[in-house]
N, CA and C of each residue as an Amber inpcrd file, in Angstrom:
protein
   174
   0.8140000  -1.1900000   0.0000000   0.0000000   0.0000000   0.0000000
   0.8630000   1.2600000   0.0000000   2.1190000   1.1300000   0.1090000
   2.8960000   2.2000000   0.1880000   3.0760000   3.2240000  -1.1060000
   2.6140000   2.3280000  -2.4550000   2.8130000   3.0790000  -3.7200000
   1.3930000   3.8800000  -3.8570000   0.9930000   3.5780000  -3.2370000
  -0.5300000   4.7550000  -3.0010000  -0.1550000   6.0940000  -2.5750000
   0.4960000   5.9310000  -1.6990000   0.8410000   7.2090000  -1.1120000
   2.1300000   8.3840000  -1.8140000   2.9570000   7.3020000  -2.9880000
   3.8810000   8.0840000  -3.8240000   2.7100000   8.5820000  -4.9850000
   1.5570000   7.8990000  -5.0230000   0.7730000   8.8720000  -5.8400000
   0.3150000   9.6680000  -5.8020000  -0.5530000   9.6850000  -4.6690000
  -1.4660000  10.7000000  -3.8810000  -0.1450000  12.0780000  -3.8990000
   1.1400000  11.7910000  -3.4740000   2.2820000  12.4660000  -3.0770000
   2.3480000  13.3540000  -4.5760000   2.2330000  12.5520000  -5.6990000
   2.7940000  13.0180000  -6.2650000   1.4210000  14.0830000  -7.3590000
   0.2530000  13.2160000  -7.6200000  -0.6340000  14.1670000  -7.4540000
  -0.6890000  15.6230000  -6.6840000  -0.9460000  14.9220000  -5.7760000
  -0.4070000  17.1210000  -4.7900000   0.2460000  17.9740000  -5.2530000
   1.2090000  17.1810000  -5.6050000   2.9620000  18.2760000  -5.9310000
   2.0080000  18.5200000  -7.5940000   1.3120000  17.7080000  -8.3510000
   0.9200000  18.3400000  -9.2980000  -0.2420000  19.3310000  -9.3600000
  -0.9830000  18.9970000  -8.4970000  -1.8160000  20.0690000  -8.4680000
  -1.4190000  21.4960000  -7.9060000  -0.5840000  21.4550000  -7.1530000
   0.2870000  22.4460000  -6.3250000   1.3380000  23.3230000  -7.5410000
   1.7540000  22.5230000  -8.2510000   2.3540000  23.4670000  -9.0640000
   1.4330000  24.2400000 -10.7040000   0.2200000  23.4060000 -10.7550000
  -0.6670000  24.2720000 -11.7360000  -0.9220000  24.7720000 -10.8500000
  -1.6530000  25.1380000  -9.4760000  -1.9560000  26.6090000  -8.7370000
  -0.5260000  27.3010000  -9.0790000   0.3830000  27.2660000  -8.8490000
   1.9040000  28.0920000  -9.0940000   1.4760000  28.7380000 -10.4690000
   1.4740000  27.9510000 -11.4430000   1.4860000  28.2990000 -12.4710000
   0.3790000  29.6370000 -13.6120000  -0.9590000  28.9040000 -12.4710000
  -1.8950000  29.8810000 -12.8330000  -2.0470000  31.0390000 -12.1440000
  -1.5100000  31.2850000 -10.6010000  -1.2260000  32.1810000  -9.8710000
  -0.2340000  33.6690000 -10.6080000   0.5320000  32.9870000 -11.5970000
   1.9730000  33.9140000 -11.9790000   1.4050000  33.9550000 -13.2140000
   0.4560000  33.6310000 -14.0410000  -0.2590000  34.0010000 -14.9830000
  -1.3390000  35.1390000 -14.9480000  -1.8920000  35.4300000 -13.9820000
  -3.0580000  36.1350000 -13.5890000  -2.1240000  37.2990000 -12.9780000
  -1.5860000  37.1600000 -11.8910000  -0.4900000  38.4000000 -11.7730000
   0.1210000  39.1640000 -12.7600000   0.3990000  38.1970000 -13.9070000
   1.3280000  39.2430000 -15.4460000  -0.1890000  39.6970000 -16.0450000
  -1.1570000  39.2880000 -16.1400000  -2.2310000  39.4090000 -16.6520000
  -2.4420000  40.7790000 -16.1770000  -3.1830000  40.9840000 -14.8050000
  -3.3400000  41.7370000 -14.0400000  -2.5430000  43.0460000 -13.8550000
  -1.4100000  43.0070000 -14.5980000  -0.2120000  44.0810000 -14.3730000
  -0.4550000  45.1970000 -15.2740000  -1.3120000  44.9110000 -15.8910000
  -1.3880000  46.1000000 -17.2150000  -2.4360000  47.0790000 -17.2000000
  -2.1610000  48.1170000 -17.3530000  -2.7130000  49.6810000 -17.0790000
  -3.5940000  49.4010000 -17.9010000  -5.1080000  50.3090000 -17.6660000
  -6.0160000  50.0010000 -18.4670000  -5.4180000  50.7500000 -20.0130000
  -4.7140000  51.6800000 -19.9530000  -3.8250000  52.6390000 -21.1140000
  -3.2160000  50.9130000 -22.1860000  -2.8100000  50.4130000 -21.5710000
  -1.7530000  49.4420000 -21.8980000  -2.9540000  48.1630000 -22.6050000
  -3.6420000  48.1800000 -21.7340000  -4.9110000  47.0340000 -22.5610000
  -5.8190000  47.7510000 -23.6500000  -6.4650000  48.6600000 -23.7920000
  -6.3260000  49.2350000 -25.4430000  -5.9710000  49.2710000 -26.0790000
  -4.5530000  49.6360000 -25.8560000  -3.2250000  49.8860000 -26.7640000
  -3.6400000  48.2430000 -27.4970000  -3.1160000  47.3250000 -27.1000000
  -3.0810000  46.4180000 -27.3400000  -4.2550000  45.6190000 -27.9540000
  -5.4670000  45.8760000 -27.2510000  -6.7040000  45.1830000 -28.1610000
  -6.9710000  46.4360000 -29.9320000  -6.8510000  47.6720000 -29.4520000
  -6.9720000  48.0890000 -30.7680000  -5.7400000  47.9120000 -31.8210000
  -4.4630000  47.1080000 -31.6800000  -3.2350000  46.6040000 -32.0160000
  -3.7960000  45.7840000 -32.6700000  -4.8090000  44.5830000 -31.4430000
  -5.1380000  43.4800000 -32.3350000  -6.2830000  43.2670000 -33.1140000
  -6.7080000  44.4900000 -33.0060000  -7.9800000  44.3240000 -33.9070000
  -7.5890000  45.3850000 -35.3470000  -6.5300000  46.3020000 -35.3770000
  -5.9920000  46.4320000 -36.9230000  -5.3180000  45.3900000 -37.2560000
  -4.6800000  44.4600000 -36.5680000  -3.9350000  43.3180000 -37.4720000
  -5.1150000  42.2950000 -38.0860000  -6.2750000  42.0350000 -37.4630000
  -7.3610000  41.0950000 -37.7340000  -7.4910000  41.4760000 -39.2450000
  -7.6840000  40.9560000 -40.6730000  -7.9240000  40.5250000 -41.8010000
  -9.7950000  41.3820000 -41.9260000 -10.4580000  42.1510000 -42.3630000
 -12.0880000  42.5220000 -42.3940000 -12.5800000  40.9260000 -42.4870000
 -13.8510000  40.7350000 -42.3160000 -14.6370000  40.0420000 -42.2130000
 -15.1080000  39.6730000 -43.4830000 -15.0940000  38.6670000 -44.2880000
 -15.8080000  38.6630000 -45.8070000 -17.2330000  39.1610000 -45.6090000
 -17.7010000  39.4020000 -47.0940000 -19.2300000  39.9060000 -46.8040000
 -19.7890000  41.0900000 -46.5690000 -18.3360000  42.3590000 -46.3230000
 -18.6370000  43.7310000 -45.6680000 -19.3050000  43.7150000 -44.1920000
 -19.9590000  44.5820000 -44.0110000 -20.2410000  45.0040000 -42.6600000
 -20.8800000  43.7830000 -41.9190000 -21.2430000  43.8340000 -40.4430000
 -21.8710000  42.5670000 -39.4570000 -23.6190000  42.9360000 -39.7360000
 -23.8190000  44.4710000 -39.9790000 -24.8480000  45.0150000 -39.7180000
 -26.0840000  44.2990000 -40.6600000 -25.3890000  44.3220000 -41.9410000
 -26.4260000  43.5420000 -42.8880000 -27.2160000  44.0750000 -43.5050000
């Protein structure tokens, strides 16, 4: 029964390091001036290709 417990062990340490991982994702996320997140969505919305078809409006 002892290899139960190198799983369980080792499970933890994996779940423990996706919290790490998603923790230091949301922090860089979180770091950016609302100035800095415009910048960037209107960045990515002139690189986007128009939509075939012309306008959404119809």
């Amino acid at each position: 029964m002892r290899w139960w417990k190198t799983v369980g062990l080792a499970g933890l340490v994996g779940v423990a390091a996706t919290g790490v991982v998603i923790a230091r994702e949301e922090r860089r996320r979180r770091a950016y001036t609302p100035d800095e997140v415009r910048e960037r969505l209107h960045a990515r919305l002139g690189a986007t290709p128009p939509a075939p078809g012309g306008e959404a409006d119809g």
